[in-house]
Structures are given as structure tokens and as C-alpha cells.
C-alpha positions as CSV (number, residue, x, y, z in Angstrom):
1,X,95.1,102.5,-159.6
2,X,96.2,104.0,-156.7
3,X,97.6,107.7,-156.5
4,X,101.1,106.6,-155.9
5,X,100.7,104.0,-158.9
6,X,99.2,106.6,-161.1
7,X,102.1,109.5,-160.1
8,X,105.0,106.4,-160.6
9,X,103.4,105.7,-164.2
10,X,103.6,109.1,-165.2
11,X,107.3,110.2,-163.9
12,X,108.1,106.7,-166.1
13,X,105.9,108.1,-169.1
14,X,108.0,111.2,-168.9
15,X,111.2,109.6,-169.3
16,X,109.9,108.4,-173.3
17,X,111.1,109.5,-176.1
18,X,107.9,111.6,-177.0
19,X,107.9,113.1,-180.4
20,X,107.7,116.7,-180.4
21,X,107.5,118.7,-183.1
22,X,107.9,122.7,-182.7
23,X,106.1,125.6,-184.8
24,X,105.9,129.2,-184.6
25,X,102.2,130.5,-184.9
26,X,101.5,134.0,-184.3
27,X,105.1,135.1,-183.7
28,X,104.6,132.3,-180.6
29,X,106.4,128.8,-180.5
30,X,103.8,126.2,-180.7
31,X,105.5,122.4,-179.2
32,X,102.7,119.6,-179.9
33,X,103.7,115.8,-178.5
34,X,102.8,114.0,-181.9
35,X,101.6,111.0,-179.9
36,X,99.0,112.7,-177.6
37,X,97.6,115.3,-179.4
38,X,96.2,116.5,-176.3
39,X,99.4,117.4,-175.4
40,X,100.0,121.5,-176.1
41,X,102.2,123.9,-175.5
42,X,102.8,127.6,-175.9
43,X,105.8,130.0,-175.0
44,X,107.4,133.0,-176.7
45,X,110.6,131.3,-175.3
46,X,112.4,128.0,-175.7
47,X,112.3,127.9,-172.2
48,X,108.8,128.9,-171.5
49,X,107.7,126.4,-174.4
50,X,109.1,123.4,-172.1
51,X,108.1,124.5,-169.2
52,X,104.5,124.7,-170.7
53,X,104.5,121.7,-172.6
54,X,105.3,119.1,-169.3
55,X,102.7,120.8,-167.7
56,X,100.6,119.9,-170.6
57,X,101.9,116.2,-171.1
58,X,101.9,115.3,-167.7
59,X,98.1,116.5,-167.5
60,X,97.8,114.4,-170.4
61,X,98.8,111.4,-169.1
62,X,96.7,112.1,-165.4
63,X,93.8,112.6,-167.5
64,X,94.0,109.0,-169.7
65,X,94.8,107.3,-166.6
66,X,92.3,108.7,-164.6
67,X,89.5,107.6,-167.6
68,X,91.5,104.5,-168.0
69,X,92.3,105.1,-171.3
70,X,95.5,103.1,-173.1
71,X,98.6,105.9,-173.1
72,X,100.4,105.2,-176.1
73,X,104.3,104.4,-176.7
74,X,106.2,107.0,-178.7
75,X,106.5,106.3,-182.2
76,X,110.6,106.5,-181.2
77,X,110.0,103.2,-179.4
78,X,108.2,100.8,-182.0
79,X,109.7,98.8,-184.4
80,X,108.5,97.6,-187.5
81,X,106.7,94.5,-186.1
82,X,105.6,97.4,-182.6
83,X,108.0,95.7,-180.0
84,X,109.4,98.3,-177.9
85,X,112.7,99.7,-179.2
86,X,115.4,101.9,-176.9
87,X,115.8,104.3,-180.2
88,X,114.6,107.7,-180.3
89,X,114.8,111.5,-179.2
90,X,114.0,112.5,-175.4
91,X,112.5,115.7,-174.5
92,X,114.1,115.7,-172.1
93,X,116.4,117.3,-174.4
94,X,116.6,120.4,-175.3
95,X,114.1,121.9,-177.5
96,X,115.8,123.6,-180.4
């Protein structure tokens, strides 16, 4: 895959509607994308906690596509019989 194949898959992968589900550990916000658990983030903010946590997905995805690993579909986006499905939450939404 080349680098402009690899860069278009990833803005794409960014536009799913990822699952994230938000904690606070440590008196710190704690944002963990429930399909890639390599995805992480940390913030004392709302705002730093998104900022961190597209850093994090989008070295996720670099990193499966590099090893040419399968990046999977957000759980928003399967159906029962896992066809792809337009429901589900963005992050690109604000984190609340």
C-alpha cells in the first residue's frame, strides 16, 4: 500500500463511528476506542482528551496497516448478520 493509499484509508477510518467510552482514573479522563484497544487516551480536559485520543487512533490505524493487520469496523456499523450499517455515534462528536 502506498503512502497516499495508506494516509486516504486512515482520514476514511476516522470518519467511523468508533465507540468510545470515557473514565476518569486518577482525577484524569481516561477515553479508550472499544474497537482498537490500542487506541488510548489521556487529558485532564474534554478537550485535551480528544486531542490525545486521534493522535492515538490514528497511530493505531498507521500501525495495523503498516503490519498489514485487518482494522476492524465499529461495532456502531454491524448488524446482526455484520453487514455494514450507517447507525452509530461519531467521535467526531463531542466528547461529553
Amino acid at each position: 500500500m502506498s503512502e497516499a493509499e495508506m494516509a486516504a484509508t486512515i482520514e476514511q477510518a476516522l470518519t467511523w463511528p468508533w465507540r468510545v467510552d470515557v473514565t476518569e482514573e486518577d482525577g484524569e479522563l481516561v477515553a479508550r476506542v472499544a474497537e482498537m484497544p490500542d487506541a488510548i487516551a489521556t487529558g485532564a480536559t474534554h478537550d485535551d482528551l480528544a486531542r490525545d485520543l486521534w493522535v492515538s487512533l490514528r497511530a493505531s490505524l498507521r500501525a495495523r496497516l503498516e503490519f498489514g493487520d485487518p482494522i476492524p469496523r465499529p461495532v456502531a456499523q454491524q448488524t446482526i448478520d455484520g453487514s455494514p450499517s450507517a447507525q452509530g455515534i461519531s467521535f467526531n462528536q463531542r466528547i461529553s
